[in-house]
C-alpha positions in Angstrom: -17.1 99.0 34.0 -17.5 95.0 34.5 -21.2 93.6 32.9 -23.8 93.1 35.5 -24.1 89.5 36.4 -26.6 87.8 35.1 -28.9 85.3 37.6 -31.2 82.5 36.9 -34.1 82.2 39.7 -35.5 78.8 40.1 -38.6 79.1 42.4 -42.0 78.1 42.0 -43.6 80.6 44.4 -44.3 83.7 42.5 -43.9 86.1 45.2 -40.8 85.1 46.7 -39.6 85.2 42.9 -40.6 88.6 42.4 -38.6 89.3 46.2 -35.8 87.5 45.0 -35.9 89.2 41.6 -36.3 92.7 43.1 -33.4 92.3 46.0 -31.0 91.1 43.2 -31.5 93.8 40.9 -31.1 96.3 43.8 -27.9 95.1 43.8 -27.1 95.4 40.3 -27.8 92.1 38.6 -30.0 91.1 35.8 -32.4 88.6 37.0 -34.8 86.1 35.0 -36.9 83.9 36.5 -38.2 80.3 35.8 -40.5 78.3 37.5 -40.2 74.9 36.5 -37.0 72.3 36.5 -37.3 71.4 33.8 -37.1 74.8 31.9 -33.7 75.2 34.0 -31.3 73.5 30.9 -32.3 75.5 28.2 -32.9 78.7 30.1 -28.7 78.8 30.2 -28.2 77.6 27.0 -26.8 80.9 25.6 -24.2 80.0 28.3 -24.5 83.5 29.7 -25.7 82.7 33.3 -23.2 83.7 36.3 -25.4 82.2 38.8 -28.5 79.9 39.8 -30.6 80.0 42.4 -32.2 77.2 43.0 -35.2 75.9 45.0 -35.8 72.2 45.5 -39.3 71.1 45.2 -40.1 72.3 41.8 -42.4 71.1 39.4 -41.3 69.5 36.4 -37.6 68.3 37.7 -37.0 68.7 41.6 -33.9 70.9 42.2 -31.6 68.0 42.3 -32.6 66.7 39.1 -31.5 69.8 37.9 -28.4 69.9 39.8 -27.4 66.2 38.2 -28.4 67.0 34.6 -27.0 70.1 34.2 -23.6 68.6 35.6 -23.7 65.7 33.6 -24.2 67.8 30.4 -21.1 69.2 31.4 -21.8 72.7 32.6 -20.7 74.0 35.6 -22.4 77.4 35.7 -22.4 78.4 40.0 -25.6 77.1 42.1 -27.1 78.2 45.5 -29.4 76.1 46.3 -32.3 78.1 48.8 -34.6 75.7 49.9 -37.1 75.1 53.0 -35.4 71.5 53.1 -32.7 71.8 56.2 -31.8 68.6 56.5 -28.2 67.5 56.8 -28.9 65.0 54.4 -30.3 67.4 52.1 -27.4 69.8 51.9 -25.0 66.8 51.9 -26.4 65.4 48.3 -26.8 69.0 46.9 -23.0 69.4 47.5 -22.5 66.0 46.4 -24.4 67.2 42.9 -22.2 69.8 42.8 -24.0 73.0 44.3 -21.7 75.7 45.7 -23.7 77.1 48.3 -27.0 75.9 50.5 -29.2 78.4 52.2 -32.3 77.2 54.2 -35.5 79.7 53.9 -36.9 81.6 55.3 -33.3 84.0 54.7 -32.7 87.1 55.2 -32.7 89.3 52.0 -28.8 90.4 53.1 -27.4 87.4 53.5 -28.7 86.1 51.0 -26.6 89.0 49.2 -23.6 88.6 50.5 -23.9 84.5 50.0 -24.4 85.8 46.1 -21.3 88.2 46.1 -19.2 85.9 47.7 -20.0 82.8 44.9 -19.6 85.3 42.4 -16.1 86.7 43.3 -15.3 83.5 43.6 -16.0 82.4 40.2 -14.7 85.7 38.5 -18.8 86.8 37.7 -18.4 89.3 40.1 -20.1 92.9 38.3 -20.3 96.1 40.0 -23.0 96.4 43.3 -25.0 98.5 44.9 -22.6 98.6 47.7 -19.0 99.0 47.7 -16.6 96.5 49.5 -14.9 98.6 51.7 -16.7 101.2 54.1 -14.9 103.5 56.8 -17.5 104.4 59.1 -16.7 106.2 62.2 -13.0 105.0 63.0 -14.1 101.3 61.8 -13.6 99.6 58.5 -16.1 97.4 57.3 -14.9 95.1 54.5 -18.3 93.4 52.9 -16.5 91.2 50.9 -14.4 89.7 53.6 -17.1 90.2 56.3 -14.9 91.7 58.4 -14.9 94.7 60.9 -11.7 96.3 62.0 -10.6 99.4 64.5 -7.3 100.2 63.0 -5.1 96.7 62.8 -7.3 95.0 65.1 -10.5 92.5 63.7 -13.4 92.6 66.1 -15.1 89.5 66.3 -18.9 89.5 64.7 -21.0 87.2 64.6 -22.7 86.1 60.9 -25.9 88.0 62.2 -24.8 91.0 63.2 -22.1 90.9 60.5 -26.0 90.9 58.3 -27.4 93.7 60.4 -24.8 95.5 59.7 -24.2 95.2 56.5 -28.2 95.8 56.2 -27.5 99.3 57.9 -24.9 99.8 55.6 -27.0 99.3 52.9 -29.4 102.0 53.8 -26.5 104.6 54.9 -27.9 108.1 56.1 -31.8 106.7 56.6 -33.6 105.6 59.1 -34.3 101.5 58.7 -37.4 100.2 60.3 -37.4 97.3 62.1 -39.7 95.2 60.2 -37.7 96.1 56.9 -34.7 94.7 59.3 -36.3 91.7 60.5 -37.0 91.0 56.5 -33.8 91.4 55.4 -31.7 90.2 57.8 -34.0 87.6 59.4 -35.8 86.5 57.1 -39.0 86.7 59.1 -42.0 88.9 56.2 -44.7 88.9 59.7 -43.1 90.8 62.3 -44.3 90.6 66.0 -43.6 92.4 68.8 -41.3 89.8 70.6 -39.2 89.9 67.5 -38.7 93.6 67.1 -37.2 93.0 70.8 -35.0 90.9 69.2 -33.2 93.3 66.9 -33.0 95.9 70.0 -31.3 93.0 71.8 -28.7 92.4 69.1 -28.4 96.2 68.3 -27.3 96.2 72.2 -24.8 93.8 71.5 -23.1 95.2 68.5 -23.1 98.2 70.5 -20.8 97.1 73.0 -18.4 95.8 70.6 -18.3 98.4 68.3 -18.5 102.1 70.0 -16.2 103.5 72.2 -19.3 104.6 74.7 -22.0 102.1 73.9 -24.4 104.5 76.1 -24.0 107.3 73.8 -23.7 105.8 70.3 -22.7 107.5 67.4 -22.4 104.6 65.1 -25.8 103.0 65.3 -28.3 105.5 66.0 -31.9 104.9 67.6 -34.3 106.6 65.1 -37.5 107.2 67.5 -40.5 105.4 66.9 -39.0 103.9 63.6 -35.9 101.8 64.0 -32.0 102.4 63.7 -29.7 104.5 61.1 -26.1 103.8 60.7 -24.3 107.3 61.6 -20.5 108.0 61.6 
């Protein structure tokens, strides 16, 4: 059995580390946590870090200090940047530093997964996860590595989002998910409101049509009463 991977967070905000560090070790990683830039460098020193992820506005050495002294040292361990910072400029000089990814907060918990797993499998860090790649649910195959969804030979076209709800569902197989825990984790959004719980039922009905045979009567993506949705099949 591979090694967990091991994951440096960079983020100044205490409780979104701790949410970070928690989601991450859900999914079988090891997870430390530093708070300031310019800890970052000899935080890897050991050279045992798969991955960073880093915030930008950090105390001590802003994230793309970081990102341009730990590539002029020489080391190339994966980053991802996360940041509230959306610009295009922005994400334009953190790949031009040498990041490998660049999320913008808030982020659902999910994708912020699968963005992890994918840099990981593409670097060779990959370890083993709470979920498995490949999921045959109903007559559909779900692969979570390639993001795809397929009936048979056929790909059916999802988008990133539902691709996330799903994958959420997925996550919880056989339980009900509520939809504040899916708004969280696949929107990113920690205050729900009413207008946005409409919101998921409006892209549950959409995923719906494309993926059960009678989107009336579904047996894939089950209404839980009162609560949310639980993937079936």
């Amino acid at each position: 059995m591979s090694r967990a991977s091991r994951i440096l967070v960079v983020e100044d905000n205490a409780n979104l580390a701790l949410a970070l560090q928690r989601t991450l070790e859900s999914d079988g990683h090891e997870v430390k946590i530093v708070s300031r830039g310019d800890l970052v460098a000899s935080a890897i020193r050991d050279g045992k870090t798969d991955l960073i992820v880093l915030d930008l506005m950090l105390p001590g050495l802003d994230g793309f200090g970081v990102l341009r002294e730990l590539r002029e040292i020489g080391d190339d361990t994966p980053v991802l940047i996360l940041s509230a910072r959306g610009e295009d400029v922005d994400k334009v000089q953190g790949f031009r530093l040498g990041a490998d990814d660049y999320v913008v907060k808030p982020v659902g918990l999910v994708e912020l997964l699968l963005r992890v797993r994918a840099i990981l499998r593409r670097v060779g860090g990959g370890a083993a996860t709470a979920i498995e790649e490949r999921h045959t649910v109903g007559d559909l195959t779900i692969d979570v590595g390639a993001r795809t969804v397929c009936r048979g030979s056929i790909e059916i076209e999802v988008t990133p989002l539902e691709f996330a709800l799903l994958a959420c569902l997925l996550q919880h197989r056989g339980r009900a998910v509520s939809r504040e825990q899916l708004l969280a984790d696949v929107w990113g959004f920690p205050d729900p409101d009413r207008v946005r719980t409409r919101t998921i039922d409006t892209h549950v009905a959409t995923l719906r049509a494309k993926l059960e045979s009678d989107p009336t009567s579904p047996r894939l993506i089950l209404t839980v009463r009162k609560v949310g949705y639980r993937l079936g099949g």
